[in-house]
C-alpha positions, 0 to 999 in steps of 0.5 A: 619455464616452457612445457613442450607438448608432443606434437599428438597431444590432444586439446584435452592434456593441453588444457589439464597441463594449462590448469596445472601450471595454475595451481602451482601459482604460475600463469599458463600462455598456450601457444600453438605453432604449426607443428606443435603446442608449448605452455609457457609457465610464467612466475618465480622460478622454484626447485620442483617444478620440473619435476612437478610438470615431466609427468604430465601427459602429453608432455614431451619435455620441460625447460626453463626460460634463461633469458629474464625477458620470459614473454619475449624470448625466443626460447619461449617462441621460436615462430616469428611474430607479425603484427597486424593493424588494418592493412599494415602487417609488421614481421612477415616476409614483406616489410613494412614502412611507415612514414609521415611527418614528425607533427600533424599541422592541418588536416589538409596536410595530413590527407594530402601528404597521406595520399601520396605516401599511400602511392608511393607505397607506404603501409602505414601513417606516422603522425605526431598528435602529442609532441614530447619536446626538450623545450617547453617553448616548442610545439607540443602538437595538436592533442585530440584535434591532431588525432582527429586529422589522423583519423581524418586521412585514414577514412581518405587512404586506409593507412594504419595509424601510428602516433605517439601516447605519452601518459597513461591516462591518454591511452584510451583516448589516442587508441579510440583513433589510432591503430597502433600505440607508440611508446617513445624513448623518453617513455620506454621505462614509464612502467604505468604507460606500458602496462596502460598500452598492454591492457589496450589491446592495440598493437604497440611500437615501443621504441628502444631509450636512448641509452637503454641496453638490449636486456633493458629493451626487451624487459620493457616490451614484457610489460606489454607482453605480461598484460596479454597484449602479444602484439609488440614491435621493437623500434631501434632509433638510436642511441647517445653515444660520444659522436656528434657527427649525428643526432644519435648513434644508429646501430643496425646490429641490434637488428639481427640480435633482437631477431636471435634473442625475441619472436618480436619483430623489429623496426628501424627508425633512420630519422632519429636514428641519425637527425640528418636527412641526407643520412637517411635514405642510406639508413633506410638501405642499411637497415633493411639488408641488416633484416629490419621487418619495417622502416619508420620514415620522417616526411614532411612535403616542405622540411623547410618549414616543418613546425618540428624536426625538419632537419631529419625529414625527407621529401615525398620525392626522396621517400619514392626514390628511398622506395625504389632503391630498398624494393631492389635490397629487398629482392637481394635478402628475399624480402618484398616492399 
């Protein structure tokens, strides 16, 4: 249910309608726009309560949510969401990339690469400390002492850190070093991982599951969302599909439809999306003239010898090329790099 106020109405009706909406055993969100305040009433929906909240003063009207995703909806929002860590803002009118390689192999890996990501304009540092992996044979990344390096580049750069959590008693360890919280595919349905990431506080990058459907997605992003964590990115990274020409199957017309139905920004992921580095700087280029609010990019200085996922990474001097090609799309759909 979203109680809209009259753009007039004093903070003292606002507050009296957020105290209402308690006692009828639902939970009051404010939310102050530019033009004017709405209370999303979150909880069992039940006959009566619109008539209980019309009379309100300084009510203007009262509607329900259709959507089963209540916090993420942009019924509940229609001002778009921008997500802020340091120097990385994530749903504004420039977009925001990401990059970095799959894992974190050295500290002197990581500050150098970071050091030149940072020139080439990146706005944040994408690295592996907890590696999920098919095999268990493979590497399974550095744990805290990769996280540690992360840090590390962040005190030579400034860039904000974006890296993996994989179970819910990691979360206060990786967000003492990260800025932002990744829930990978495998995770997006591990409930007690993304309640653990909403009661953090640090912004979240939830990726969508492989096979999830959009309701699913989204629903998985109100968790977060539910334990008073606003701060959400919606990550699409592909999906399993009957094709095999590719890792996974990148549908960039999620973009505009997350856009059309969440305030949430979005994030297109073109490594995994497609598991083909030479896929990837087009990607890059498609995704952003679909509306994508940030590009999470796999580099690596040496694919070749990557301790994972070499396949789909791309080079620094692909990544300045991919730079230069998406800030002219960008000036195409009135955005900025």
């Amino acid at each position: 249910m979203i109680v809209v106020m009259k753009p007039d109405a004093t903070g003292e009706q606002i507050d009296h309608m957020a105290a209402h909406i308690g006692t009828l055993g639902l939970t009051p969100q404010v939310i102050r726009g530019t033009h004017q305040t709405v209370i999303a009433a979150i909880g069992e929906e039940r006959p009566g309560l619109i008539e209980a909240l019309e009379p309100g003063e300084g009510v203007e009207k009262v509607l329900p949510i259709m959507a089963p995703y209540k916090r993420a909806s942009s019924e509940l929002k229609s001002e778009r969401t921008v997500v802020r860590a340091r120097g990385l803002a994530v749903g504004g009118t420039r977009v925001a990339v990401i990059a970095g390689p799959c894992s974190v192999e050295s500290e002197a890996q990581i500050i150098g690469l970071a050091r030149r990501l940072k020139a080439l304009g990146a706005t944040g540092l994408r690295g592996g400390a907890f590696k999920p992996r098919t095999s268990p044979y493979s590497f399974q990344g550095h744990k805290e002492e990769g996280l540690k390096m992360l840090a590390a580049a962040r005190r030579e750069t400034g860039l904000a850190i974006v890296t993996e959590v994989m179970a819910p008693e990691h979360v206060p360890m990786v967000a003492e070093y990260a800025d932002v919280l990744q829930i990978g595919a495998r995770n997006m349905q591990n409930y007690q991982l993304l309640q653990a990431v909403g009661d953090s506080g640090r912004p979240a990058l939830l990726k969508r599951g492989m096979s999830a459907t959009m309701d699913e997605f989204l629903l998985a992003a109100e968790y977060i969302l539910d334990r008073g964590n606003s701060n959400v990115m919606l990550c699409e990274r592909g999906v399993r599909t009957f094709e095999d020409h590719t890792r996974f199957t990148l549908p960039l017309a999620t973009v505009p439809y997350l856009h059309d139905k969440s305030h949430l920004p979005v994030v297109v992921d073109p490594s995994h999306g497609t598991g083909k580095a030479r896929l990837v700087v087009p990607m890059c280029k498609a995704a952003l003239a679909a509306g994508a609010d940030a590009l999470i990019v796999e580099v690596h200085d040496d694919p070749e010898h990557a301790v994972s996922d070499g396949s789909q990474t791309i080079t620094p001097n692909a990544f300045g090329q991919m730079m230069a090609q998406c800030r002219r799309i960008a000036q195409a759909v009135d955005r900025t790099m």
